[in-house]
TIZA-527210 format. One record per residue: residue number from 1; residue in three letters; x, y, z of N, C-alpha, C in turn. Coordinates in steps of 0.05 Angstrom, whole numbers. Example, Ala and Ser with C-alpha at 12.3 -4.5 7.8 and 13.67 -1.06 7.14 Angstrom:
// residues 2
<1 "ALA" <264 -114 156> <246 -90 156> <264 -66 156>>
<2 "SER" <257 -45 142> <273 -21 143> <258 1 157>>
//
This chain:
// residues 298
<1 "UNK" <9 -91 119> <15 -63 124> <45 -56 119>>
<2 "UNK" <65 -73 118> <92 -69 122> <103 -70 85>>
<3 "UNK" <84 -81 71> <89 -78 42> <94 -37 34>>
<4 "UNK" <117 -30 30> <113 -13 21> <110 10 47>>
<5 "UNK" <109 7 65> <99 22 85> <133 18 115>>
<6 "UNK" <139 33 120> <159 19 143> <150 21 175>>
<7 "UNK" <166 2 183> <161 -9 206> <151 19 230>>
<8 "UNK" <171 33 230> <155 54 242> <129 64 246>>
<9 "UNK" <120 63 229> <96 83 218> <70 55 218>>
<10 "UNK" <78 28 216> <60 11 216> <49 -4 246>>
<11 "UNK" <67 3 264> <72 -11 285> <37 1 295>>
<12 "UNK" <37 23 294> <20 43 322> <-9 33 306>>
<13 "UNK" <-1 33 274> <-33 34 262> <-40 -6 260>>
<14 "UNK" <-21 -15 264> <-26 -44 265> <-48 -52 291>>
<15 "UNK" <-34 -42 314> <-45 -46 347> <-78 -40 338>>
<16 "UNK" <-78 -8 332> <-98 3 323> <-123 -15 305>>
<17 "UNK" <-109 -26 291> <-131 -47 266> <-140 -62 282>>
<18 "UNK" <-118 -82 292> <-127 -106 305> <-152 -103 323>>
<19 "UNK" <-150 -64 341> <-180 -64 363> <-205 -67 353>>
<20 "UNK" <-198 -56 316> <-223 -48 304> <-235 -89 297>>
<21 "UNK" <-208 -91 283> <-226 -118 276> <-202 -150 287>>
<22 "UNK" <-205 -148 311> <-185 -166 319> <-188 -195 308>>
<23 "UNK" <-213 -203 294> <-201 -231 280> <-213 -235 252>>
<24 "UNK" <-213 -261 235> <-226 -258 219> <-248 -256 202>>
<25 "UNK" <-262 -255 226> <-290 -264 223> <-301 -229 221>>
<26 "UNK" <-289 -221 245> <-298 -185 252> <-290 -181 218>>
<27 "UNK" <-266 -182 201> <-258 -165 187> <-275 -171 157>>
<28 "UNK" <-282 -190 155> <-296 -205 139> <-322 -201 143>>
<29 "UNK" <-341 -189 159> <-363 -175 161> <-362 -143 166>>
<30 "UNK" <-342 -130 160> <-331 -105 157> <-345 -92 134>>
<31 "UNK" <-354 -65 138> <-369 -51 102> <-334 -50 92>>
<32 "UNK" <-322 -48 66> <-298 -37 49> <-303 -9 64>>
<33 "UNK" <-315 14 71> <-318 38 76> <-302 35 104>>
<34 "UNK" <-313 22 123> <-300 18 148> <-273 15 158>>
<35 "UNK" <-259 2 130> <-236 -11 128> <-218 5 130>>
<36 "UNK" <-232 17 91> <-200 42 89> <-204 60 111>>
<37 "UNK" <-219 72 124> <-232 82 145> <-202 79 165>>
<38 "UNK" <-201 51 176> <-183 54 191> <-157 46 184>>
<39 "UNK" <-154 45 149> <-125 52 145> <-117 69 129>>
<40 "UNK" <-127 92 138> <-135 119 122> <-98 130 130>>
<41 "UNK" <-87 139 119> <-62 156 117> <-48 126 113>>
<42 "UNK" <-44 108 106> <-26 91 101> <-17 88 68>>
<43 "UNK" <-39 85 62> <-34 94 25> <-29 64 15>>
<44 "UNK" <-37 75 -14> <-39 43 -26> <-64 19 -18>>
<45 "UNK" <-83 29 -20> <-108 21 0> <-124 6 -17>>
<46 "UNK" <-104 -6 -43> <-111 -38 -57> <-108 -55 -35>>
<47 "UNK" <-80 -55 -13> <-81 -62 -2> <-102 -72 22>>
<48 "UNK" <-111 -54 37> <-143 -59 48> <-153 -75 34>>
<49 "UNK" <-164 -65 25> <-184 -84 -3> <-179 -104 -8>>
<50 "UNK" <-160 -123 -3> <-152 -146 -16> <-156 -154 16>>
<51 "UNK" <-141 -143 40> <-145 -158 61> <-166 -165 62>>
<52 "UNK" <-189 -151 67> <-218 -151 67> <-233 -178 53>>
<53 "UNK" <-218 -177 21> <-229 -192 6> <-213 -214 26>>
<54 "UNK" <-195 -227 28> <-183 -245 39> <-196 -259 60>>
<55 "UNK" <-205 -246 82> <-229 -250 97> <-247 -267 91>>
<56 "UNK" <-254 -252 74> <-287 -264 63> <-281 -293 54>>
<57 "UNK" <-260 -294 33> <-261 -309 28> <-248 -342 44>>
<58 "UNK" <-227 -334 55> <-218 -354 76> <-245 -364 96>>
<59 "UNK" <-265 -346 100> <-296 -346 109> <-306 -372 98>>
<60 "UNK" <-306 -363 68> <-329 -381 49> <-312 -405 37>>
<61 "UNK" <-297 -403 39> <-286 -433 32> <-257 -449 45>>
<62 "UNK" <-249 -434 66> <-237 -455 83> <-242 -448 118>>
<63 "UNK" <-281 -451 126> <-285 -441 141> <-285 -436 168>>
<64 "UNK" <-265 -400 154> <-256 -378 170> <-223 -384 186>>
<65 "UNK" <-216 -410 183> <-190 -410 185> <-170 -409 166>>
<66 "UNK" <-146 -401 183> <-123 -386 154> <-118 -413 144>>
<67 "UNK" <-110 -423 116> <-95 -438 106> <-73 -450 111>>
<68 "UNK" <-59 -466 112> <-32 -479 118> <-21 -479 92>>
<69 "UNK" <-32 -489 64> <-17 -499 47> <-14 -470 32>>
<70 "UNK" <16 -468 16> <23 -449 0> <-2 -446 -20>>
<71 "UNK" <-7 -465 -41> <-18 -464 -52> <-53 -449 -50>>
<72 "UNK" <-55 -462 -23> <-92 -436 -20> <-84 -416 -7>>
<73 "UNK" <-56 -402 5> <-55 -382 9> <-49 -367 -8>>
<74 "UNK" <-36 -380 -38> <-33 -359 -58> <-52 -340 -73>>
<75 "UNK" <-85 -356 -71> <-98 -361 -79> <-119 -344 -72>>
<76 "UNK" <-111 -331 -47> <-121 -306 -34> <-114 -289 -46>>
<77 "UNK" <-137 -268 -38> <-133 -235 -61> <-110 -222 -44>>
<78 "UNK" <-99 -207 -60> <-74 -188 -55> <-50 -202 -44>>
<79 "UNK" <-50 -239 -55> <-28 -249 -40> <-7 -263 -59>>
<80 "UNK" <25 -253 -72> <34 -264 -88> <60 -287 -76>>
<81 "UNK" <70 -292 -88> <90 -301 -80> <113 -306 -58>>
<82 "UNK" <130 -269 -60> <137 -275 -26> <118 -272 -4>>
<83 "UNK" <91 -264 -7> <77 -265 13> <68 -294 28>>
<84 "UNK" <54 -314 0> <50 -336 7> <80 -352 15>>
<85 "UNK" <93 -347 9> <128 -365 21> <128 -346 46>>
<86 "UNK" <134 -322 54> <132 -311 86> <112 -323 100>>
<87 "UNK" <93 -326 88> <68 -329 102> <70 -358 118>>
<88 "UNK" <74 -381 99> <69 -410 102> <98 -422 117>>
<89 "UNK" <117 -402 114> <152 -409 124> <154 -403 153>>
<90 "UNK" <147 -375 156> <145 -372 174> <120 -383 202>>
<91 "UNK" <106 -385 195> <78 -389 211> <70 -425 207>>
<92 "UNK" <75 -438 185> <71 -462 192> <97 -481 182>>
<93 "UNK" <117 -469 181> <145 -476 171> <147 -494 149>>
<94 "UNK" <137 -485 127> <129 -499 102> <151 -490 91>>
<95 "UNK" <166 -509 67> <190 -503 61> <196 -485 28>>
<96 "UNK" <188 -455 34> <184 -434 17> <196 -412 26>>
<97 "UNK" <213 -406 2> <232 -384 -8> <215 -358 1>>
<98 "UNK" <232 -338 5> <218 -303 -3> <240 -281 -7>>
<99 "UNK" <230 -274 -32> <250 -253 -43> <236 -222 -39>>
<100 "UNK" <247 -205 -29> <236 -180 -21> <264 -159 -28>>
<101 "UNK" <260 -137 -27> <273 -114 -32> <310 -118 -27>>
<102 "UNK" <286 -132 9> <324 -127 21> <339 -157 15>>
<103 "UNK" <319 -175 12> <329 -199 -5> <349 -203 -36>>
<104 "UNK" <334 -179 -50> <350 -179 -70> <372 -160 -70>>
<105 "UNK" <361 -148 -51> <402 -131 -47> <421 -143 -30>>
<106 "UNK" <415 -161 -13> <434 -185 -13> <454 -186 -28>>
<107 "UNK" <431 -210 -44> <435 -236 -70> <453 -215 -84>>
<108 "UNK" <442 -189 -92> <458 -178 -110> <481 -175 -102>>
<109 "UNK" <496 -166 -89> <519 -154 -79> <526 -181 -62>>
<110 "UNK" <528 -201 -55> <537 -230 -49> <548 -246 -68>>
<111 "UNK" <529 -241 -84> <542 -268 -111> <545 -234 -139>>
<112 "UNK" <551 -205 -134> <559 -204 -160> <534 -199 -180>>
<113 "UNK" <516 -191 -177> <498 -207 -199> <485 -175 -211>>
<114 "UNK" <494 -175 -233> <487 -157 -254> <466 -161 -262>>
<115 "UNK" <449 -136 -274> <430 -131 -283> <406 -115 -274>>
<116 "UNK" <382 -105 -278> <377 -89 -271> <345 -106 -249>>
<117 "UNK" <341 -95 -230> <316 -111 -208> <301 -110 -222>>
<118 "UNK" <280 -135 -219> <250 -132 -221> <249 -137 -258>>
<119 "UNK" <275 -142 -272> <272 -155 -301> <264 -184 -296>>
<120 "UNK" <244 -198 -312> <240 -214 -312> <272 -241 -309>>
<121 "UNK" <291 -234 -323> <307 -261 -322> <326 -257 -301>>
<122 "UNK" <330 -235 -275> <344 -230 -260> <324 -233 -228>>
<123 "UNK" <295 -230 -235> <283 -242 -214> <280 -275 -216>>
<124 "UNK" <280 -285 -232> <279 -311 -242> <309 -327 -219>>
<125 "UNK" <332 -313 -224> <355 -320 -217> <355 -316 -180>>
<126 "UNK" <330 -297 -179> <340 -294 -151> <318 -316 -141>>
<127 "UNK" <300 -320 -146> <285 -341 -138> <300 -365 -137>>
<128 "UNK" <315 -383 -157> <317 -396 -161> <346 -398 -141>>
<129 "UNK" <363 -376 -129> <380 -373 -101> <361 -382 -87>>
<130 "UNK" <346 -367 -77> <324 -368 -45> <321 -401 -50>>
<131 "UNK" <307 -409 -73> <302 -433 -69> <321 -451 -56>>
<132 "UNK" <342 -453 -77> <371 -471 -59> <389 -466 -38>>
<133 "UNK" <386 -436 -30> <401 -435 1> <377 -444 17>>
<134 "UNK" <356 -449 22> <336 -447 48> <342 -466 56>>
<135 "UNK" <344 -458 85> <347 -478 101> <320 -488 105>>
<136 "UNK" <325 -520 102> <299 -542 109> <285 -550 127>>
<137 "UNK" <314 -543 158> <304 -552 181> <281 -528 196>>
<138 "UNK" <293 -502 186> <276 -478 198> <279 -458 178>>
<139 "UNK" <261 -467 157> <253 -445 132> <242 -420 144>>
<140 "UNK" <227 -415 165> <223 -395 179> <241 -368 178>>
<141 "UNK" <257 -381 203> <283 -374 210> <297 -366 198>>
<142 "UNK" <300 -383 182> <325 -372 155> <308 -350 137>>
<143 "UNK" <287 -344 134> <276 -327 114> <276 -307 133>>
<144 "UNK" <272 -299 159> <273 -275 174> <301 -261 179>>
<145 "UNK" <321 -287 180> <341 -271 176> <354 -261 150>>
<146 "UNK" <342 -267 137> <359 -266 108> <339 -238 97>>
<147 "UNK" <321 -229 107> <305 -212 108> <319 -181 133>>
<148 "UNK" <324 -191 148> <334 -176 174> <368 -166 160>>
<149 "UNK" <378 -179 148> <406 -182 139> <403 -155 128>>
<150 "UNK" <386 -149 109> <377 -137 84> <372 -112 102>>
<151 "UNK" <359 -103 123> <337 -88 128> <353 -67 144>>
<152 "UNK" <371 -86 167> <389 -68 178> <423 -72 184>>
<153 "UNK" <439 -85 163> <465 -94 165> <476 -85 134>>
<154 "UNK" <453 -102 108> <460 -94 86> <442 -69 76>>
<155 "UNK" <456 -44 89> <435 -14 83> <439 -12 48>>
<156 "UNK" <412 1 31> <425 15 6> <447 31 5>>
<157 "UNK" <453 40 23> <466 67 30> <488 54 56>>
<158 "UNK" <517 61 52> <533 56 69> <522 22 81>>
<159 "UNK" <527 6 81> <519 -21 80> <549 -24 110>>
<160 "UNK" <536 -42 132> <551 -38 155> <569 -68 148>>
<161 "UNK" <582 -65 128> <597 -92 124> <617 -103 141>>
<162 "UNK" <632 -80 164> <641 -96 183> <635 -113 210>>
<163 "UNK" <607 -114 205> <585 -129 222> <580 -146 205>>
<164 "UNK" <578 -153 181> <563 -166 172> <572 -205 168>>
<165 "UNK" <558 -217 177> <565 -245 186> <577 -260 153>>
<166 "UNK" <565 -251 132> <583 -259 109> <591 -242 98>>
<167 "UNK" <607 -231 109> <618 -204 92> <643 -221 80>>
<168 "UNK" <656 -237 94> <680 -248 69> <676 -265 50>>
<169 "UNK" <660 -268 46> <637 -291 24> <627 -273 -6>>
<170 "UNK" <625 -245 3> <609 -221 -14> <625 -216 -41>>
<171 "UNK" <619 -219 -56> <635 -222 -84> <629 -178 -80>>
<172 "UNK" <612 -164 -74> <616 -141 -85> <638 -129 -60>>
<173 "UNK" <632 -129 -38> <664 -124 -16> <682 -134 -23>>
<174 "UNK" <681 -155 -39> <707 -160 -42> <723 -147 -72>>
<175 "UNK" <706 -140 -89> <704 -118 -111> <715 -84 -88>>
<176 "UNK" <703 -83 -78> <716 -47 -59> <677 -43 -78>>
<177 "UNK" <664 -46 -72> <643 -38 -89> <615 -39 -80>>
<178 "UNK" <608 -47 -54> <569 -52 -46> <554 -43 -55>>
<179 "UNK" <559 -10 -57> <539 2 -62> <531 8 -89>>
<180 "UNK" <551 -14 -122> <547 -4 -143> <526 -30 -149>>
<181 "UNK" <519 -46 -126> <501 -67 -134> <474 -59 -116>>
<182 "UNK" <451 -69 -114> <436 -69 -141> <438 -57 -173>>
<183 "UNK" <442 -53 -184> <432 -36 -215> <401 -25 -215>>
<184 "UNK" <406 -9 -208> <371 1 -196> <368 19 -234>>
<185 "UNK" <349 8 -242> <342 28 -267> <331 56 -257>>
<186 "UNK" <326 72 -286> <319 97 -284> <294 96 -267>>
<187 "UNK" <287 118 -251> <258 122 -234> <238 123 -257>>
<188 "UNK" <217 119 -244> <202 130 -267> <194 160 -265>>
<189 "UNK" <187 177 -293> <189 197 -286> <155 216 -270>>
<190 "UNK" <169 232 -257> <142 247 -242> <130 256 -265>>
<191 "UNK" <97 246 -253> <75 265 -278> <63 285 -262>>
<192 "UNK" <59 311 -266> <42 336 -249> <15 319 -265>>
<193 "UNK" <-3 328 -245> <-34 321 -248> <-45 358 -240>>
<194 "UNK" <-55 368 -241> <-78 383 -242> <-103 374 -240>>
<195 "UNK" <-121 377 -208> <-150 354 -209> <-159 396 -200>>
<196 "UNK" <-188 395 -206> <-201 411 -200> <-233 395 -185>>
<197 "UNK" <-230 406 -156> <-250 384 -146> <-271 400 -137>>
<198 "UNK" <-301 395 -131> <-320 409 -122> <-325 411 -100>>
<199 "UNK" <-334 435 -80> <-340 432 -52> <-373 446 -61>>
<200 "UNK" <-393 424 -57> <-421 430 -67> <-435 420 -39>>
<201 "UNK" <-448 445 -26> <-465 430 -4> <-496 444 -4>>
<202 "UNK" <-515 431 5> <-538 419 9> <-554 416 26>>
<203 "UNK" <-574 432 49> <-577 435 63> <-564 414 91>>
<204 "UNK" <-538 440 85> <-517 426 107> <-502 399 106>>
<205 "UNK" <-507 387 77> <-500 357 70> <-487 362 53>>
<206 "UNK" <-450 356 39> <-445 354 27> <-433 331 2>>
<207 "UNK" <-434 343 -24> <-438 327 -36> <-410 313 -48>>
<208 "UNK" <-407 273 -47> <-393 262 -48> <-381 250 -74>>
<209 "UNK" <-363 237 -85> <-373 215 -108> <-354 193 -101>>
<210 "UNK" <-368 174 -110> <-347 148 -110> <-325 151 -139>>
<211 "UNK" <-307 145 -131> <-292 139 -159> <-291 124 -170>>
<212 "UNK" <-289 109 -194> <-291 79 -209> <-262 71 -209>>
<213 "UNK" <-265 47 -218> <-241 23 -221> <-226 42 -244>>
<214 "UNK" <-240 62 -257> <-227 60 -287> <-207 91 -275>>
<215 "UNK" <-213 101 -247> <-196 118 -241> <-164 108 -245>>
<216 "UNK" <-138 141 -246> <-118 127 -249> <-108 123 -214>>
<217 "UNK" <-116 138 -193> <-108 124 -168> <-140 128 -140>>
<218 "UNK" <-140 125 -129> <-156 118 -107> <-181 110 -120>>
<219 "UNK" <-181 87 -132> <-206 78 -149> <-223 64 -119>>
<220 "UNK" <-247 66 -138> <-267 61 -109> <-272 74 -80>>
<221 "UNK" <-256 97 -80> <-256 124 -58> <-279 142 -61>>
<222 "UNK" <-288 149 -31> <-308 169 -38> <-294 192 -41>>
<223 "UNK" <-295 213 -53> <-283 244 -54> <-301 268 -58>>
<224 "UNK" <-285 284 -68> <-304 308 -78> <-306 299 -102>>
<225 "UNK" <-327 306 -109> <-328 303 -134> <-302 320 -167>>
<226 "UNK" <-294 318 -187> <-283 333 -201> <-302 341 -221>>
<227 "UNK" <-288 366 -237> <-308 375 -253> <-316 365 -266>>
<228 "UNK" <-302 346 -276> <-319 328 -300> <-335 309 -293>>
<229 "UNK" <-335 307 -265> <-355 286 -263> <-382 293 -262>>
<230 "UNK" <-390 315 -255> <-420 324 -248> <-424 350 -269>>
<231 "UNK" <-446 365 -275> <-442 388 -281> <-454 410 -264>>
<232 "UNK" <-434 426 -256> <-439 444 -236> <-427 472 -246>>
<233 "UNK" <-434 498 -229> <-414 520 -234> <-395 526 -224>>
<234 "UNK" <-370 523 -227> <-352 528 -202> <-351 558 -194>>
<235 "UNK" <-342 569 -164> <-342 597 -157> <-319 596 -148>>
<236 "UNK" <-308 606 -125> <-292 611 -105> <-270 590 -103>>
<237 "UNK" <-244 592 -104> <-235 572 -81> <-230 567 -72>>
<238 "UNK" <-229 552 -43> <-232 549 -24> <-201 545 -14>>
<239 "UNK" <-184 525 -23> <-158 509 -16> <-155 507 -40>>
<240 "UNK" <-126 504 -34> <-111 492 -57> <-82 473 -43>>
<241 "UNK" <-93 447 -44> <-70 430 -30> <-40 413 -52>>
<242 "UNK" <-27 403 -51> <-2 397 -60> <2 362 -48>>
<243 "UNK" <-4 348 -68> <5 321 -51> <15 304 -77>>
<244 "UNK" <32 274 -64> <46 256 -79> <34 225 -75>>
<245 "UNK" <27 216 -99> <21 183 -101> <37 179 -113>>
<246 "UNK" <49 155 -102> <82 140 -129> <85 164 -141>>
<247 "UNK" <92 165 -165> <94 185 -183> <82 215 -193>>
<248 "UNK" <63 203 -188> <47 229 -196> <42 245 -171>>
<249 "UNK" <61 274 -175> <49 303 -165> <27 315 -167>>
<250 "UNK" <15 312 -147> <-19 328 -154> <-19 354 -141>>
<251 "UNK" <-32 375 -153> <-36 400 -158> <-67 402 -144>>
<252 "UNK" <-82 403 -131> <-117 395 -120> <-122 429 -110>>
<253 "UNK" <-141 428 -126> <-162 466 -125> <-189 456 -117>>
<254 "UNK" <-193 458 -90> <-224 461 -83> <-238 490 -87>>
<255 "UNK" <-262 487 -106> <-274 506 -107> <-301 503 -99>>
<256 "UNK" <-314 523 -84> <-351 523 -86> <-363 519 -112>>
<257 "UNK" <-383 508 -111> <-391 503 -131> <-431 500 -128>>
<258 "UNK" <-446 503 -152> <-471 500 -143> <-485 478 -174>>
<259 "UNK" <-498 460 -164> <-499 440 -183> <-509 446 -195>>
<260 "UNK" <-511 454 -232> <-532 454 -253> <-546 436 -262>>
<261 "UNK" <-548 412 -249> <-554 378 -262> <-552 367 -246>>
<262 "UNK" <-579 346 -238> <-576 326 -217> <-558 307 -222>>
<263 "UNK" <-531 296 -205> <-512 283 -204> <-530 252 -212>>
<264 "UNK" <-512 231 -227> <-530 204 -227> <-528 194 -200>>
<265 "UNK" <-542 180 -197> <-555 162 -173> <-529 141 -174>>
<266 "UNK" <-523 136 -144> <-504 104 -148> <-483 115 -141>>
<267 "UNK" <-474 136 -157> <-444 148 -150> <-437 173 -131>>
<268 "UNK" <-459 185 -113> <-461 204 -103> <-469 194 -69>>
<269 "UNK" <-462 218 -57> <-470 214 -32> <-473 237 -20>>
<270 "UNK" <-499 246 0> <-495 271 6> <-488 273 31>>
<271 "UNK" <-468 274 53> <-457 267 76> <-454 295 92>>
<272 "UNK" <-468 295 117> <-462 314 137> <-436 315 153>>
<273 "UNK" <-428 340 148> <-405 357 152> <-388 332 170>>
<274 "UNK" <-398 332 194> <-386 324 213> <-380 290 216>>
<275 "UNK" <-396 285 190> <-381 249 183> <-368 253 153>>
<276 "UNK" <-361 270 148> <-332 278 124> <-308 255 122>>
<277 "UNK" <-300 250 156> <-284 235 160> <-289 206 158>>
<278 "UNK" <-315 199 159> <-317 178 156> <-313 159 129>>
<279 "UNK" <-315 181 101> <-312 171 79> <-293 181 66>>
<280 "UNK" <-273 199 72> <-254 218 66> <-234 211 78>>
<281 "UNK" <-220 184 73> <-195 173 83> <-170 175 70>>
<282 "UNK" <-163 181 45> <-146 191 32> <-126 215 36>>
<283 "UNK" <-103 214 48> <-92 227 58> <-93 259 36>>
<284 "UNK" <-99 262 12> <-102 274 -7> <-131 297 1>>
<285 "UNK" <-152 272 22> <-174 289 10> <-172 298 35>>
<286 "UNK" <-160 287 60> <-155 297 95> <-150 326 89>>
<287 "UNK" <-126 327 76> <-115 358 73> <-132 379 70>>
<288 "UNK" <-157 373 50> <-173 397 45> <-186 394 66>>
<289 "UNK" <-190 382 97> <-221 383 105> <-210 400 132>>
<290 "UNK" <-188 406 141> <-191 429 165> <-206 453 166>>
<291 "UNK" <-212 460 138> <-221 486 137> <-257 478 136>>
<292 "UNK" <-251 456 142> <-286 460 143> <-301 448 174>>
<293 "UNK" <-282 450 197> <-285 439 222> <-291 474 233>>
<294 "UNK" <-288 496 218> <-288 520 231> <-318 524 233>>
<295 "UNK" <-340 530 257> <-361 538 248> <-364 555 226>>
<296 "UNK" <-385 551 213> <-398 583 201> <-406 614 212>>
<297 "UNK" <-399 631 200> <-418 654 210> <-448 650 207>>
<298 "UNK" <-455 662 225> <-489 658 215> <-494 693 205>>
//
């Protein structure tokens, strides 16, 4: 949960997971629906999905206990590198590096080190730091602080260098310079999206779709359907919401709509009003659904 997500905002929904599926076994007999379910407004919900898968599989072949060795925890879905070195350093004090955000703004601004993050031959260099400073006796230890260093002493922004335990060591303080290290490249740039989605209902059931893998974001989400997915008439509409994934600005127009063509089988679902929420976890598709908690006139 803390990939990408900050501590704040993870703490309350962490407590929260654990009631739903407090060990591995619960989470590993979980539907995927259930899941994002309860990590619906967190975003990035490959993530789920890989936990999930992770489960299962720690289930079926090292059974149902977590791994010790780096190597079969890498080996788990959604788990790379610094995860498996946090994972195995910290928890069974296995002697593995982890390079993370606030890791590499360190390294950067400590030793000087030019170039731009996340290029192949400048993550290479920072790995190959982590590797030779870790300490051996408590790889743990040393990776939480060297993590903690990063998170709240070395800020992107105003960096509290007269606190900081190597601040006379720092090749960029000692430049008059912190904050010109990292070399953060250009953002990438925002794309507007325009989605036009359907609100089609059914004696009192309305109608869902799953999205495919080949979507460009919430692949495998149930939603409204878009126009291109079904063929329907659109009428009225209903909302019109404004939301952001990474990059792309979305533009989302719910309109009424009445189906001219039976939707295919497999990708559809026709769901009563009042379990909306149950498959509508997408903080994208939350937005449109207040307006449909209002009774009807009759």
């Amino acid at each position: 949960m803390l990939q990408q997500t900050t501590v704040k905002t993870v703490l309350p929904r962490y407590e929260e997971f654990l009631k739903s599926f407090p060990d591995l076994k619960s989470l590993a007999a979980a539907s995927e629906e259930s899941v994002l379910k309860a990590w619906a407004g967190l975003g990035y919900y490959r993530r789920a999905k890989a936990l999930r898968e992770a489960a299962i599989k720690i289930g079926d072949v090292h059974g149902g206990v977590f791994p010790d060795r780096f190597e079969d925890v890498m080996a788990l879905p959604g788990v790379g590198r610094y995860t498996a070195g946090a994972v195995t350093s910290i928890a069974f004090g296995g002697p593995y590096p982890v390079v993370d955000g606030n890791v590499e703004r360190v390294f950067s601004r400590l030793f000087a080190m030019r170039g731009k993050l996340k290029t192949q031959a400048l993550t290479g260099k920072m790995w190959t730091l982590a590797e030779e400073l870790l300490a051996r006796t408590a790889p743990g230890d040393w990776n939480q602080a060297l993590m903690e260093l990063g998170a709240t002493v070395c800020l992107p922004v105003n960096p509290r260098c007269r606190i900081c335990p190597v601040s006379p060591y720092c090749a960029a303080r000692l430049e008059g310079a912190p904050e010109a290290y990292p070399e953060n490249g250009a953002r990438q740039p925002i794309q507007d999206i325009r989605l036009e989605t359907l609100y089609i209902e059914r004696a009192g059931r309305i109608l869902l779709w799953k999205r495919g893998d080949d979507e460009r974001f919430l692949k495998g989400h149930w939603g409204f359907p878009e126009s291109r997915h079904v063929r329907a008439r659109p009428g009225k509409t209903i909302k019109t919401v404004r939301h952001s994934i990474m990059s792309h600005r979305i533009t989302l127009s719910l309109r009424e709509a009445t189906l001219r063509r039976a939707p295919p089988e497999g990708r559809v679902r026709w769901a009563a009003r009042a379990r909306l929420k149950d498959y509508l976890v997408s903080s994208l598709w939350l937005k449109c659904l207040p307006e449909f908690w209002k009774p009807r006139r009759q």
